[in-house]
C-alpha positions in Angstrom: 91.2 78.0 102.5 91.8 76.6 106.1 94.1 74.2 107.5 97.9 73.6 106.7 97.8 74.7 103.0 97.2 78.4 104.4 100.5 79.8 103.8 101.9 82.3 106.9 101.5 85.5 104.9 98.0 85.2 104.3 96.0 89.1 105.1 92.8 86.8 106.6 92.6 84.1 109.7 90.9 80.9 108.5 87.9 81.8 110.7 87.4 84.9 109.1 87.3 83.1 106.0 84.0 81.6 105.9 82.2 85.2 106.3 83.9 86.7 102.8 81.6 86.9 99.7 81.0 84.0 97.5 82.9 85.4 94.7 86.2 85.8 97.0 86.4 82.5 98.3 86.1 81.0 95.1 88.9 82.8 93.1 91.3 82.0 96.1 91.8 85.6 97.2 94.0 86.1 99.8 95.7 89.6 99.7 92.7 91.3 97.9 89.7 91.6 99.8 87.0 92.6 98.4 83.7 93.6 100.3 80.2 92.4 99.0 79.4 95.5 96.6 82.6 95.4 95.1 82.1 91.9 94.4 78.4 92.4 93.2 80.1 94.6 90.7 82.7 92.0 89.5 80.4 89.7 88.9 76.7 90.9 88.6 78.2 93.9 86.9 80.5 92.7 84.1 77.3 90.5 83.3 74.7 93.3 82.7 77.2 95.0 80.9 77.5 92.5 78.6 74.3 91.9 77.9 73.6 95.8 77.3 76.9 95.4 75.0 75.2 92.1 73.7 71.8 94.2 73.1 73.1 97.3 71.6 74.8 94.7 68.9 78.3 96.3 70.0 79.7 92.6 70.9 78.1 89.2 70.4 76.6 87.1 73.4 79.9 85.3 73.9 80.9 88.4 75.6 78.4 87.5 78.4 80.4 84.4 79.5 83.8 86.4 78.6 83.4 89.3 80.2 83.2 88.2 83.6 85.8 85.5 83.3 88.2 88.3 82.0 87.0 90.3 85.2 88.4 87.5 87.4 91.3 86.8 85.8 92.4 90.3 86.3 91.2 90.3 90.3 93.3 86.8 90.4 96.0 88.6 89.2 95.9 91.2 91.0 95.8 89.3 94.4 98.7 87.8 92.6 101.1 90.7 92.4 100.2 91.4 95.7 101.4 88.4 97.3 104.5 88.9 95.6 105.0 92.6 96.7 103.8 91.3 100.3 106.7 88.6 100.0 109.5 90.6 98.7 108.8 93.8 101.3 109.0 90.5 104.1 112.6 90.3 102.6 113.9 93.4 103.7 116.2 93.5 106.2 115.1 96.3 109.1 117.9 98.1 108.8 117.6 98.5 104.8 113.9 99.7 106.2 115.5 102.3 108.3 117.7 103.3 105.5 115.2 104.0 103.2 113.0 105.8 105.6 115.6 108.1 106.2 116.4 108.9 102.7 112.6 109.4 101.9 112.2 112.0 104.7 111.2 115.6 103.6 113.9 117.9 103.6 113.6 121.4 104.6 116.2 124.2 103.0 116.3 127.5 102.1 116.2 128.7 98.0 118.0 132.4 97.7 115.2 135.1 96.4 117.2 138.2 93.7 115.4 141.5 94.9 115.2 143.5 92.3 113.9 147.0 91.3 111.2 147.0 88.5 109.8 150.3 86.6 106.5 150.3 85.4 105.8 153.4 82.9 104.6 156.1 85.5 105.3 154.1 88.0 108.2 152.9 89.9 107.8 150.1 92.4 111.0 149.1 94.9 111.1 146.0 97.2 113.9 146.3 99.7 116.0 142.6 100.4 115.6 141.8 103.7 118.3 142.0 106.3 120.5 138.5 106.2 119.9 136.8 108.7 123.0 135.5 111.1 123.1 131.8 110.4 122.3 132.5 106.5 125.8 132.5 104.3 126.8 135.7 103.0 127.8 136.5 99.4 130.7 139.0 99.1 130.2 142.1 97.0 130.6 142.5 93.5 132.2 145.2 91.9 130.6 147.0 88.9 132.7 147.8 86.1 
């Protein structure tokens, strides 16, 4: 697609364009983009599948013109949702983008470990809590009854 009808958000420049696979530039893709293997497996694929299908008796020979049509309707779909996602992330205000970056980052705390004293039969094993540490809260003690 090249001239004015190539909307703004398109992933590929119009020059570009001419030097994607056959099967690309005929669906219209313009967020997907496929390289040439991938689309030799769309196409070429889907089609010697269905004939193997078609030969094992598994599906009649319809399924070699259904097959690959179904392929592409699901990669011109595809290419679909991702404009949308593309268009609705342009949305976004920055600062909303800032805001959610901050919320997503990782953050680091501290969990509190209960040492404890376990007896094995004939053997007793003992792990000592470590000293608190000054900036760590302390708990006050309990009283046993």
């Amino acid at each position: 697609m090249t001239g004015p009808n190539r909307t703004a958000w398109a992933t590929l420049p119009a020059d570009e364009d001419r030097y994607r696979p056959l099967y690309a530039r005929l669906l219209g893709l313009r967020f997907v983009n496929p390289g040439g293997v991938l689309c030799f497996l769309f196409f070429e694929g889907t089609v010697a599948l269905a004939v193997l299908l078609a030969l094992a008796e598994l599906v009649t020979w319809w399924a070699v013109l259904v097959l690959p049509a179904v392929v592409a309707a699901m990669v011109k779909l595809n290419d679909m949702v991702a404009a949308i996602v593309v268009r609705s992330a342009a949305l976004v205000p920055e600062q909303e983008r800032d805001r959610f970056r901050r919320q997503m980052e990782p953050v680091v705390g501290r969990a509190r470990v209960e040492w404890i004293t376990h007896s094995v039969p004939g053997v007793i094993v003992t792990v000592d809590a470590p000293t608190p540490r000054s900036d760590a809260p302390t708990r006050p003690p309990t009283q046993s009854q």
